[in-house]
Every structure is written in structure tokens, then in C-alpha cells.
C-alpha positions as CSV (number, residue, x, y, z in Angstrom):
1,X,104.5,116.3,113.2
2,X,108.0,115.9,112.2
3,X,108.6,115.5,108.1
4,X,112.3,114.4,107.0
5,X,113.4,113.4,103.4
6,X,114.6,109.8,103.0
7,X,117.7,109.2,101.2
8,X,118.2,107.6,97.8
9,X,119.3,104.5,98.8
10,X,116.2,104.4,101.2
11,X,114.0,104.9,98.7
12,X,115.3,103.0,96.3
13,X,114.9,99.9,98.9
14,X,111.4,100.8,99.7
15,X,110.7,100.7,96.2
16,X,111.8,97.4,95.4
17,X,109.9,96.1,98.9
18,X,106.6,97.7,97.5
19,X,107.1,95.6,94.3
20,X,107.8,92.8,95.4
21,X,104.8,92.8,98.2
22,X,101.9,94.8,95.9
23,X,103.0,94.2,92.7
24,X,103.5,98.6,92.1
25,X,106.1,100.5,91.4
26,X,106.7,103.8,93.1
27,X,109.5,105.8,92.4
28,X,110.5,109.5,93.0
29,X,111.5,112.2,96.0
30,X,110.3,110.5,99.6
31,X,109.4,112.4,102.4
32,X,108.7,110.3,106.0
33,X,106.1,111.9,108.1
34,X,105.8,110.7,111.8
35,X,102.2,109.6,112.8
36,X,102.8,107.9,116.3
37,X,103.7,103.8,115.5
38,X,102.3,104.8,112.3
39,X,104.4,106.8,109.5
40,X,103.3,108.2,105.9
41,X,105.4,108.2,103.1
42,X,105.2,110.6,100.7
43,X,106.4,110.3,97.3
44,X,106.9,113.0,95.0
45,X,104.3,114.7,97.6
46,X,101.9,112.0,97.3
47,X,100.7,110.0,100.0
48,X,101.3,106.9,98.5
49,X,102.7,105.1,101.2
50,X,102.8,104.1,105.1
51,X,105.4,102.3,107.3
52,X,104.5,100.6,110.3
53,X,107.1,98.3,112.3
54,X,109.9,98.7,109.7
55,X,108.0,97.7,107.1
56,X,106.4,99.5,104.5
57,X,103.0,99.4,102.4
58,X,100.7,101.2,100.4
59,X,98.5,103.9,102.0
60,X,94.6,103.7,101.6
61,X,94.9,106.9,99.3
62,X,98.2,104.9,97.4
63,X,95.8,101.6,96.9
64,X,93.0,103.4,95.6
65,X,95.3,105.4,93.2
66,X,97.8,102.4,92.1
67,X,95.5,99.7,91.9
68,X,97.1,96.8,92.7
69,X,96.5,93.5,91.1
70,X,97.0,91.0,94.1
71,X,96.7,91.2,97.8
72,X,92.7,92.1,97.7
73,X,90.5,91.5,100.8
74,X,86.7,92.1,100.1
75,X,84.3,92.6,102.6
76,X,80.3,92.7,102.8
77,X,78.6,96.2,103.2
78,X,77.9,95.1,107.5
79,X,81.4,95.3,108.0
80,X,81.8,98.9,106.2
81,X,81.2,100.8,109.5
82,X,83.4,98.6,111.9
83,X,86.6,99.1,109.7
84,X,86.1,103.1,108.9
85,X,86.1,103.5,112.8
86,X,89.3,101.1,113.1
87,X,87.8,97.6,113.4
88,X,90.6,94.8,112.5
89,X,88.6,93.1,109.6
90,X,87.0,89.6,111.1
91,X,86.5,86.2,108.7
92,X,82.9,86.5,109.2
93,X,82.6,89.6,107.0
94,X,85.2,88.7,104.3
95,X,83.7,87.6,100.9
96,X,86.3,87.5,99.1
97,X,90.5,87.1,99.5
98,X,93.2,86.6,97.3
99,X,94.3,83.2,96.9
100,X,98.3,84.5,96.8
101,X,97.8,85.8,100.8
102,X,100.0,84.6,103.3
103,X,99.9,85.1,106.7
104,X,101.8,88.3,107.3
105,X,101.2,89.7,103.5
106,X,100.3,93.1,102.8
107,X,96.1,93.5,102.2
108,X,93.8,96.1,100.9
109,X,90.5,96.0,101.8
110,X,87.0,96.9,99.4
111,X,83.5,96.3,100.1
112,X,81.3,94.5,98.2
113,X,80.4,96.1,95.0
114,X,82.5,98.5,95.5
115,X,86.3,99.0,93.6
116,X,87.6,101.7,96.5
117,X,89.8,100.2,99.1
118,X,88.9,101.4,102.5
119,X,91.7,99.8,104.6
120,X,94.7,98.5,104.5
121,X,96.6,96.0,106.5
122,X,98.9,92.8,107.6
123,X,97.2,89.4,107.0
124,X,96.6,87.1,110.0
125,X,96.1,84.4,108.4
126,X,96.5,82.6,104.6
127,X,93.9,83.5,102.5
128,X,92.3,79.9,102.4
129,X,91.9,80.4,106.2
130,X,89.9,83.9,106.3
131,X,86.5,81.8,106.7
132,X,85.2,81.0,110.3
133,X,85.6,83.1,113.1
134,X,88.2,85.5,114.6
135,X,90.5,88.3,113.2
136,X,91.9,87.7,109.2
137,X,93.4,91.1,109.3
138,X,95.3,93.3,111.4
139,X,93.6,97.1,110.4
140,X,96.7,99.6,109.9
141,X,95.1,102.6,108.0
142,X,91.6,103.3,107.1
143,X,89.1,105.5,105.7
144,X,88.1,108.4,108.1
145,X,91.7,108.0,110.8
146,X,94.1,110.8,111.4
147,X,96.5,109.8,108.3
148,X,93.4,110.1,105.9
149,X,92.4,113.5,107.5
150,X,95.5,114.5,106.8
151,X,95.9,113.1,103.5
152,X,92.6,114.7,102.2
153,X,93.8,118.3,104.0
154,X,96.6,118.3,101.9
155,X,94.7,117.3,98.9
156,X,92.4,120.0,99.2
């Protein structure tokens, strides 16, 4: 696992991307951590953030902590299981999405009755089109994969 510090002008441009696609602001010391395709961001030594294919989005752990207001993908309790062990999250689960998504937006994904996201991801689709059948989401980071192991070791 290789860990590097981003510079200033990195992180200030990842900042301003996180606004502007989950409506958070996250600001302090980054450090990139290598995960395969797959790369956590930590900021001010809080896993706050992943990047996957040059772009960059909140972490499961960063959702659940920041909250943020748009972007929200909710599923019913079947689909729980599927998306904890890496599932891409299919229309026929999905009870609720934001009307704001876009095909290629940022998501967080909750469960029914529950406030906790559990995934996170890339839309494949515009919200309005997440009924039917077939893939609405593209599963990045979840609940239970190696970046959450390692997020709740260094938690500990």
C-alpha cells in the first residue's frame, strides 16, 4: 500500500469537484492511498474520500459522516445483501432516487428505512430512468470491501 500527500493545489481542486458534485465541502491535509483502480483519500486523516478513473467522490465512511443533501439512491432491504458483497445496484431494487441524477453523477446508496449509506457509486442512468430492468448504478465502494476493512482498522 503506497500513501503519498497531495499537493495544495490538488486538494484545493478536489475540493471544489466534491462541491460541486455532492454539495460538501472538504478541506484540510490530503493523503492518496493506492487500492488497485480504486484510491482513498484521506483528509486531515479521515477517510472521507475515494478516486476512481480521475475522478473523485465521497467514500462510504465520508457519506455517512458528511451527509449530503442530493445525489441519494435508496434501495429496498432484498437488495442489502447483493450490494455489501459488490453487487452494481439494479432498477428493480431502487425505491427511491434523486430527481437531480444524471447519467454519470456521483450516488450514495441507503436502504429503506435506514439513513446509513452502504455504497457509493457512478449513475448509469438519469434518475427518472432507474425503474425497469438492468443496472442504475455502477457499485465503486461498499460496506464490507477491502477500503472499508481498512477504514474501520484505522478507526479502531
Amino acid at each position: 500500500m503506497h500513501r503519498r500527500r497531495l499537493r495544495k493545489k490538488e486538494a484545493k481542486e478536489i475540493t471544489k469537484e466534491i462541491s460541486e458534485k455532492a454539495g460538501v465541502i472538504v478541506e484540510g491535509e490530503m493523503d492518496l492511498i493506492e487500492f488497485g483502480d480504486l484510491k482513498l483519500i484521506l483528509v486531515n486523516n479521515e477517510p472521507l474520500l475515494i478516486e476512481y478513473g480521475g475522478r473523485h467522490y465521497l467514500s462510504v465512511y465520508g457519506a455517512i459522516k458528511l451527509k449530503p443533501e442530493k445525489y441519494r439512491v435508496t434501495v429496498d432491504s432484498g437488495a442489502l445483501e447483493f450490494i455489501i458483497n459488490g453487487a452494481d445496484i439494479m432498477k428493480p431494487g431502487i425505491v427511491f432516487a434523486d430527481s437531480r441524477i444524471k447519467e454519470g453523477d456521483f450516488v450514495y446508496v441507503t436502504v429503506e428505512g435506514k439513513e446509513s449509506t452502504i455504497a457509493v457509486g457512478i449513475a448509469l442512468c438519469n434518475a427518472e430512468d432507474m425503474k425497469g430492468k438492468g443496472k442504475a448504478v455502477k457499485n465503486l465502494h461498499h460496506v464490507k470491501d477491502k477500503i472499508w476493512k481498512y477504514i474501520v482498522e484505522i478507526k479502531k
